[in-house]
Phi, psi and omega in degrees: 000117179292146178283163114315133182262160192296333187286326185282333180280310169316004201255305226288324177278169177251112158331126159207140188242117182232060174178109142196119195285042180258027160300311212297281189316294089057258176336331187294316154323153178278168220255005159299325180277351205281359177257340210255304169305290177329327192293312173279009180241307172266299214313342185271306181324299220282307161353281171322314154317322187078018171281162206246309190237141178251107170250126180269102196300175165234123199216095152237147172343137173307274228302338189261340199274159318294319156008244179280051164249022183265274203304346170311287200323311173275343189311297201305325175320277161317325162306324139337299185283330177297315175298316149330295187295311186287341180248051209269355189260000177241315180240172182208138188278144179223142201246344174253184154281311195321308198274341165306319182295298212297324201286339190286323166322314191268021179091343174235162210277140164295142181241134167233128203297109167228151177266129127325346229101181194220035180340295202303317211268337189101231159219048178257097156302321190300348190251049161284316201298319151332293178274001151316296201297330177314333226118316188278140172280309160229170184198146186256180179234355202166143213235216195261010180228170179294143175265182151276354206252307157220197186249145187267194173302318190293352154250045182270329164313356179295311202078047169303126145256215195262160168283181193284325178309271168354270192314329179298322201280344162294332180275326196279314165283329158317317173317296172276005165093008178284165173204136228251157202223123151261034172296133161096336185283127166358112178331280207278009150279327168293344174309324225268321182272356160274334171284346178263334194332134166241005184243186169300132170250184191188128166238133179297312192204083167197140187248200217256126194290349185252023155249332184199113159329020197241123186353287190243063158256128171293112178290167187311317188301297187301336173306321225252317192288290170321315168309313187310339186248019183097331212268179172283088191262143199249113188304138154284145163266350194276128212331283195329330182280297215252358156244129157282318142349089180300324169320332188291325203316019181271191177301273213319315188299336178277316142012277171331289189290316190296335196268357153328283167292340171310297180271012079018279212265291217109154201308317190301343184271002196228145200188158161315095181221095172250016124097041195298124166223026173282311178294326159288351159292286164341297201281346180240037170228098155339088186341319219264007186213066162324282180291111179222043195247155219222174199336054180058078195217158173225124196262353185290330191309170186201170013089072232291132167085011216218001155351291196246204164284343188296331191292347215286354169268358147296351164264352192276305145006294207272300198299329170304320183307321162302352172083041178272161176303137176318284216305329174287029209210320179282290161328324173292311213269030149150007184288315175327295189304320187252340158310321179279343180289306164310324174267343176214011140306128186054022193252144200258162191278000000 
């Protein structure tokens, strides 16, 4: 029986990567530039990477909070469209599944519109159907800290669920075809959107809480819980998530959490949220402001080969080595990820 060799299963598959936060770089630039920085930055990585579908988070800074984060939210927005539009020949911003297929069909990469938490929206749900009309696709309520909407992980001692804003906006995306992702949120809050969900959830970037000990990270039952509704869990790459140990920090340990979650949820279930942010750290940080590191967090670690997007076939490598079957492998590295998009990006309640 002949092998696959890595390169060819990685071309063969459709790659989707569902979290990297290089609109924040991007944005940062002036906005005469932000099509012509993407070209020269990201577009050959992801390229390189072999990625297909890209979800672009909208993630803003303490700095902007609460003050300017609306208007942060749309400049990041617009910053989307631009870089698209100034790139039509390579990526295409996509609002459905349907256009997700054609961009993929036609050779470029889907781009899809996502909330990091929702600093900007508050707690006014009425302006989610706004940012529908924007665009945006899938979306969180809450980062590592409390919202008007929930508690994030880094508050999981409140024993938090969602506020009454936080449940309308679970209802409110069901409605729009948004589809809610429960990466940063609060233990008893994922409890609390997997008890009203009637539609598929998906976390973008987040691993397995029975490997690593950590706020944000999932235990099995939520693991178990998110298959259970159609949705996706997509592994963080990021060390501290998936070792404590830095000896732990390799390829093979995230192996581990895919094959985790893998074995949890089932193969239909698992997908790629790797979470590069070493480099988008680089492009928004000010030599005079280094140390940028968070709850004894150094956000700068990386994955020996695995910084970026370029790495990303070293995870297709490591999964051969384990010996899974190619078609269980085209599923982790984004076959999952674009099944739930066809059936429920953008589809309205």
């Amino acid at each position: 029986m002949s092998v696959e060799l890595p390169s060819h299963l990685h071309h063969r598959a459709v790659v989707a990567d569902t979290h990297n936060d290089l609109l924040m770089a991007v944005a940062e630039r002036p906005p005469a530039r932000w099509a012509e920085f993407f070209r020269e930055r990201w577009l050959p990585q992801l390229q390189d990477g072999g990625v297909d579908l890209q979800v672009l988070p909208v993630f803003v800074d303490d700095r902007y909070r609460p003050e300017g984060a609306l208007r942060q939210t749309l400049r990041m927005i617009e910053c989307a469209h631009t870089l698209a539009e100034g790139n039509a020949d390579a990526v295409r911003l996509c609002l459905d599944g349907a256009q997700v297929d054609r961009a993929l069909d036609d050779g470029v990469i889907a781009l899809v519109l996502a909330m990091e938490s929702m600093p900007g929206l508050d707690s006014s749900v009425e302006l989610l159907p706004t940012l529908h009309r924007l665009g945006v696709r899938v979306a969180s309520i809450a980062h590592w800290g409390r919202t008007p909407l929930a508690d994030g992980s880094g508050e999981d001692a409140t024993g938090g669920r969602l506020t009454h804003a936080g449940v309308a906006a679970v209802g409110e995306m069901e409605r729009l075809g948004m589809i809610f992702d429960v990466s940063h949120l609060g233990a008893r809050g994922v409890e609390h959107v997997l008890e009203l969900a009637s539609r598929p959830v998906m976390a973008t970037h987040s691993a397995a809480r029975a490997l690593r000990d950590h706020h944000r990270n999932l235990t099995d039952d939520q693991i178990r819980s998110v298959a259970a509704t159609g949705g996706v869990v997509c592994v963080n790459f990021f060390p501290v998530f998936l070792a404590e140990d830095p000896a732990g920090y390799t390829v093979d340990r995230l192996v581990d959490h895919i094959e985790h979650v893998a074995e949890v949820a089932g193969i239909d279930h698992v997908g790629l949220g790797p979470d590069f942010v070493r480099e988008v750290l680089h492009d928004v940080t000010p030599p005079c402001c280094e140390d940028f590191g968070f709850d004894g967090i150094d956000p700068g670690a990386a994955l020996p080969g695995l910084d970026g997007p370029r790495g990303l076939p070293l995870v297709t490598e490591a999964l051969l080595r384990r010996g899974l079957p190619g078609d269980d492998i085209v599923k982790i590295l984004g076959g999952n990820v674009r099944r739930l998009f066809r059936a429920e990006l953008g589809r309205p309640r």
